[in-house]
N, C-alpha and C positions, 0 to 999 in steps of 0.2 A: 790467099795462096792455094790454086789448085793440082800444083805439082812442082818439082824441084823436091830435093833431098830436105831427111827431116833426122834432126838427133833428140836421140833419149837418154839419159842420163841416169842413174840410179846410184846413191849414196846414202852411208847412216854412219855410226861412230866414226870421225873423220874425216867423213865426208867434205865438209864445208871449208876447210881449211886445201881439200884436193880443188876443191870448185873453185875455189879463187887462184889456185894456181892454173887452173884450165881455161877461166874465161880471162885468164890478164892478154893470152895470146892470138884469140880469137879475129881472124879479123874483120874490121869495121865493114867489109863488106858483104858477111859470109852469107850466101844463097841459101841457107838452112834456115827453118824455124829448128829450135832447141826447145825443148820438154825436161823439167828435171824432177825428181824424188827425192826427198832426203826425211829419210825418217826421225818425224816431229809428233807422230801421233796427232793430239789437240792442243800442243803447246805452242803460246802465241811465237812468232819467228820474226827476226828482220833478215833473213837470209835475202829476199831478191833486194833492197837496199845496199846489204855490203856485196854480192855481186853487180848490183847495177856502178854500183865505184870501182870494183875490181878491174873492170874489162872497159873497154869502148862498147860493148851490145848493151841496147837497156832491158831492163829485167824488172817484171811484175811477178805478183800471184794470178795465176791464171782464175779466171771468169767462164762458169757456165757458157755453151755456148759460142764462147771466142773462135773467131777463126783463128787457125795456126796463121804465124807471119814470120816471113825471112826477116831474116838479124834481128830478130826479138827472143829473150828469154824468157819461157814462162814457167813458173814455178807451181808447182802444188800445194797449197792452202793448208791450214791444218784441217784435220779430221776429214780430211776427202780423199779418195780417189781419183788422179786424174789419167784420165781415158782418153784415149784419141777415136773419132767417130769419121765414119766417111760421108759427106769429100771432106777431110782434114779441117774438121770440125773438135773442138773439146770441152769435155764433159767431165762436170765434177759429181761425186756419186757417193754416198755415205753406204755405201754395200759392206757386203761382210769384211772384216779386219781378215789382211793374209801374211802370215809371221809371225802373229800377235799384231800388226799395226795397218792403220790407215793414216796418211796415205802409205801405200805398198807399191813397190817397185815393179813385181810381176804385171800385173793390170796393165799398167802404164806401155811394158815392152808389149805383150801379148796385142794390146788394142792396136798399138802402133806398127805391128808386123800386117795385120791382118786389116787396115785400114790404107798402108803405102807401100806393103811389099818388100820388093828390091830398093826402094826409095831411103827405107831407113838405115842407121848406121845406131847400135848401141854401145853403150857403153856403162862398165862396170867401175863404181868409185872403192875406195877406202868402207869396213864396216864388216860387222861381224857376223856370222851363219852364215845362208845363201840365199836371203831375195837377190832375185835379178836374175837367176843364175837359168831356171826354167825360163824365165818370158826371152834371154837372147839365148836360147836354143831354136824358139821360137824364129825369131828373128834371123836368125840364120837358114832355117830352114824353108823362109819366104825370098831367097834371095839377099839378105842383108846383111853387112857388114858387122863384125864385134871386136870391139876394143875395150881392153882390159887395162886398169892400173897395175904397174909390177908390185906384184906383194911385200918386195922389201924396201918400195917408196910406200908403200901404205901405213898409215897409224895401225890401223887394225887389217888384216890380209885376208881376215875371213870369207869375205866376198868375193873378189879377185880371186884367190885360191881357189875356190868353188865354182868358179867359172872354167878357170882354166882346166880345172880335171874334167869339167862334163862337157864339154862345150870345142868346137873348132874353132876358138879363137886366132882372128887374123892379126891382132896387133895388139902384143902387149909393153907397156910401155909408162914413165916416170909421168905423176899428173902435170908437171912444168913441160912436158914434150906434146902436150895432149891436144891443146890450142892451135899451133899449125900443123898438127897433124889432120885434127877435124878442118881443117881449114882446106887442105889437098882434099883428103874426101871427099869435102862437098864440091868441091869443084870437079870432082872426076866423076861422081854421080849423073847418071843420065835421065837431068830434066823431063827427057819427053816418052821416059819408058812409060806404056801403060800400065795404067792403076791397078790395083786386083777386081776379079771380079766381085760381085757381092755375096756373104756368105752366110746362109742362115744352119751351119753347123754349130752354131753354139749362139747364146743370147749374150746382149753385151756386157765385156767386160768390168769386173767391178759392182755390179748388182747382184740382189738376192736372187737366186730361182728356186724352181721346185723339181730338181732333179729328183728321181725313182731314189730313195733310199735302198742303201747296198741293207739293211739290217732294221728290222722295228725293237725299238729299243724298250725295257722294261719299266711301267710306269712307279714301279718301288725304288728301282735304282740306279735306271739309266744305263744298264748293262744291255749288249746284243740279246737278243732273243732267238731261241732254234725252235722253227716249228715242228711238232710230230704230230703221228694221229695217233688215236684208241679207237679202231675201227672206222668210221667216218667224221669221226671229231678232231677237229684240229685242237692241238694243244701248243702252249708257248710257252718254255722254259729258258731262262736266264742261265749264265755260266757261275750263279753262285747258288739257284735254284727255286725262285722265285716262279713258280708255275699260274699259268691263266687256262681255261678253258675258253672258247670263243666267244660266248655270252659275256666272262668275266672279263677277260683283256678287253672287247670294245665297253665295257663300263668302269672300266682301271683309266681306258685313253680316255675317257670322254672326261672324267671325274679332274686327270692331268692336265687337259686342254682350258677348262674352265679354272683351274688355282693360276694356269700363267694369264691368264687376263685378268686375274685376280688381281695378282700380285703388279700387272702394270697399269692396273685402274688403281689400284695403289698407291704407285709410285707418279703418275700423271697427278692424283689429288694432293700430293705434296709437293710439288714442283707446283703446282697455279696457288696457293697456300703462301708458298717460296717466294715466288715470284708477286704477288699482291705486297707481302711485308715489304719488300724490299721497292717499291714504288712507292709504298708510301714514307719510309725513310727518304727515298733520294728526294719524293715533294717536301718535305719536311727541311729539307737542307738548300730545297731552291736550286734542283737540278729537276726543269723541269723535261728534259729530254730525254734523259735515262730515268724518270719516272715513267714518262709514255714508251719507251719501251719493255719497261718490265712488266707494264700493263698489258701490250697487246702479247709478250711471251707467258703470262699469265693465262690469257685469254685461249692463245693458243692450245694449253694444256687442256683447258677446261674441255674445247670445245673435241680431243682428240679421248680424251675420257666421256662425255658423254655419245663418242661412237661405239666404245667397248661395251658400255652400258647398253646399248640398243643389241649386241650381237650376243652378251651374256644375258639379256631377256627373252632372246629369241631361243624355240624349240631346235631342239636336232632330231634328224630323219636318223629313226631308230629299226631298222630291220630286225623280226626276230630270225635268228640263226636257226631255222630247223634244217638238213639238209633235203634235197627233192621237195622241198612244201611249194616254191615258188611263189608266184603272188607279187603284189606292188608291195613298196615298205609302207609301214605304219608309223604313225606318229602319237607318240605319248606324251 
């Protein structure tokens, strides 16, 4: 699929019960690929199962990679993020959690605004707070359409609500109206509108970056930190008072930067520990298939902790802080 309209979907506390009332009406021909979100965190789901009975469209969990396809339903997996990548490519992405959860609904709109433009059509389900509500702002603002559930057909309004106050919502409406309604839409969507350009204003969707921290945080207590000086010394002080000198904060970070690989070369050696018990239970009981794979997720671990081991061996380039001394850093 390299053009034609494309729907996103987003749902969580009663969501699933709205999705089946939206895809029973869909129809079997519809020019869209459909993207959905329902927040499940890492908990295993048969949601594209009872939607693929619900409707006439079949419905999976979507796959790293997949190309989007008209009248196919794809669903996001637990503990991913699914991201739409250009040309209408998708990606699943274990990036940071946003609401508290992965998969997250924002990601999913935002990638799909800024991957097809005027192409996409969102939509807001049944569910409480406001994912979704930022990525079809987005979405509107690329050109696209938004449809909301009416908050008093919704189990929980939270979501819908939250759209409709921040958002120029085009169509709001019962999730039993929702199915020929996206159905009109995608047929009035124009196929052959050009694509967006490509956009290297932000890194994609759903992954970790290293954006400039707004704040260097205190290594006692994780509070903001305000820099001042004492003449040409920079000092760092916390909002409960927690002070460093410049010498002392980079050996407070540096001291903080090595307990968290600590603590996940830690947690890496009990997971391959974990995982060896439990392969040799399931050989033990004559499953040999979920033995080999508790071996190679064992393995896995092992070989992900003996990388922090190499990098918690290694020296750090320690400048000393004089001001005006200049010079290359030293290493101690």
């Amino acid at each position: 699929m390299t053009d034609g309209p494309l729907i996103v979907i987003g749902a969580s506390a009663g969501g699933l019960e709205a999705l089946e009332a939206l895809v029973r009406d869909l129809p079997p021909d519809l020019p869209a690929a459909v993207c959905i979100v329902l927040h499940i965190g890492d908990r295993p789901t048969a949601a594209p199962s009872i939607l693929d009975r619900a409707g006439p469209l079949p419905a999976s969990h979507a796959r790293d990679r997949e190309p989007l396809r008209a009248g196919h339903i794809h669903v996001a997996p637990p503990g991913c993020h699914l991201v739409v990548e250009a040309p209408r490519c998708l990606r699943l992405l274990r990036g940071p959690r946003e609401h508290s959860t992965r998969p997250a609904v924002d990601p999913l709109f935002r990638s799909a605004a800024r991957a097809c433009g005027p192409a996409v059509i969102g939509v807001v389900l049944s569910g409480a707070l406001n994912d979704g509500t930022a990525g079809l702002a987005e979405i509107k603002r690329r050109g696209g359409v938004a449809v909301v559930q009416d908050p008093t057909d919704a189990r929980y309004p939270g979501m819908p609500r939250s759209a409709l106050d921040h958002v120029a919502v085009d169509h709001c409406v019962p999730a039993a109206a929702m199915g020929a309604l996206l159905g009109r839409l995608a047929a009035e969507r124009d196929a052959d509108a050009a694509p967006p350009a490509a956009s290297k204003e932000a890194p994609m969707e759903g992954m970790y970056n290293l954006n400039r921290p707004a704040a260097l945080t205190c290594p006692d207590c994780g509070g903001a930190l305000r820099e001042t000086k004492v003449d040409t010394l920079p000092y760092f002080t916390c909002h409960i008072g927690h002070r460093y000198g410049a010498d002392s904060m980079e050996e407070a970070q540096l001291h903080m930067v090595e307990q968290a690989f600590e603590v996940a070369l830690r947690a890496l050696n009990e997971r391959a520990a974990l995982c060896l018990r439990l392969a040799e239970t399931a050989q033990g009981m004559g499953q040999g298939l979920s033995a080999k794979r508790w071996d190679e997720a064992g393995r896995e671990a092992r070989e992900r902790a003996e990388l922090l081991i190499r990098f918690l061996g290694e020296e750090w380039i320690r400048p000393p802080f004089h001001p005006g001394s200049g010079g290359a850093p030293d290493r101690f």
